[in-house]
N, C-alpha and C positions, 0 to 999 in steps of 0.2 A: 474388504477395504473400506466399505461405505463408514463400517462403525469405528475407524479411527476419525474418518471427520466427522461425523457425530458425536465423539466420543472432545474432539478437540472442540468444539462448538458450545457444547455443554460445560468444557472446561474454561473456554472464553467468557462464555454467559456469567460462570462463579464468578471471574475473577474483577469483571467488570462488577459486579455488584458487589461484590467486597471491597469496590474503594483505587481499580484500577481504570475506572475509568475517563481517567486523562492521560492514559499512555493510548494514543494513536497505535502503536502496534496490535493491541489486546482489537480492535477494528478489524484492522485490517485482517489477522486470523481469523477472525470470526466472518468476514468476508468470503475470503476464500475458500475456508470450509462450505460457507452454504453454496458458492458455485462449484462445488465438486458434488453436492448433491441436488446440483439442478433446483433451487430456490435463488434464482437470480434477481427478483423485485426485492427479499430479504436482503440480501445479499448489498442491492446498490444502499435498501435503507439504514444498513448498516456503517456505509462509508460515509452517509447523509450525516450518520450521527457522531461522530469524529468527532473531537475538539479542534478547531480549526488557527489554524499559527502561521503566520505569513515564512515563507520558504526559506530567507538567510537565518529567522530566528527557529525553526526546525532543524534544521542543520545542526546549531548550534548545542541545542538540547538533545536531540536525537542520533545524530551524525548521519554524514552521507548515506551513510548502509541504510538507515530508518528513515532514511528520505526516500531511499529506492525500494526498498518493503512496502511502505505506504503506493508507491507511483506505479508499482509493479500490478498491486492489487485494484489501485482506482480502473487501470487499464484494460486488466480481464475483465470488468465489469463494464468499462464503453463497448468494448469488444461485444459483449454478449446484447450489445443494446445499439449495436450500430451508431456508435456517439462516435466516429470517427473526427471530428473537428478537437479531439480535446488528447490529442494523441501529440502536438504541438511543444507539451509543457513536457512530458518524460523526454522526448525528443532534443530540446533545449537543456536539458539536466545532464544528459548525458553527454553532449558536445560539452558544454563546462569544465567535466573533468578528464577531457583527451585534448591534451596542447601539443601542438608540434612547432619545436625550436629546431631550428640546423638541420632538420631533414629527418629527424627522428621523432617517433610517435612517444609521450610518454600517457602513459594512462592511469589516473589517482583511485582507487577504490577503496 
């Protein structure tokens, strides 16, 4: 199993250097690849290096889903680093897109 995310880390690595590296997604896989092989300092300096885009205008380029890719990812990495204080912002994200009208839950994905 190890050498699919090796295998996907190394495909990260291409594709950033071929010119993708201002999609925030092509990060964040290369992130979680390296916390699935236990290089977690690589791993957060990888999400260090992210292009960085204030959150309504990520949305709007990325969409929710690549908003939660991105938060899903930043998150296993506080976790592995005991950053507990920054668990705040996915938290907030996700209340956002559960409203309740009338007494029913609707929920946006």
């Amino acid at each position: 199993m190890q050498g699919n995310w090796k295998a996907l880390l190394k495909e990260t690595d291409f594709a950033i250097k071929a010119g993708a590296g201002s999609a925030p997604h092509m990060y964040a896989l290369k992130a979680e690849a390296l916390m699935k092989l236990h290089r977690h300092q690589e791993a957060n300096a990888a999400l260090l290096a992210d292009p960085k885009f204030d959150d309504d205008d990520f949305i709007k380029c990325f969409g929710p889903i690549g908003n939660a890719i991105m938060l899903v990812a930043q998150a296993q990495v506080d976790m592995a680093f005991g950053r507990l204080e920054f668990y705040e912002k996915p938290i907030r994200f996700c209340f956002n897109f559960v409203q309740i009208r009338s007494g029913s839950i609707h929920v946006y994905f």
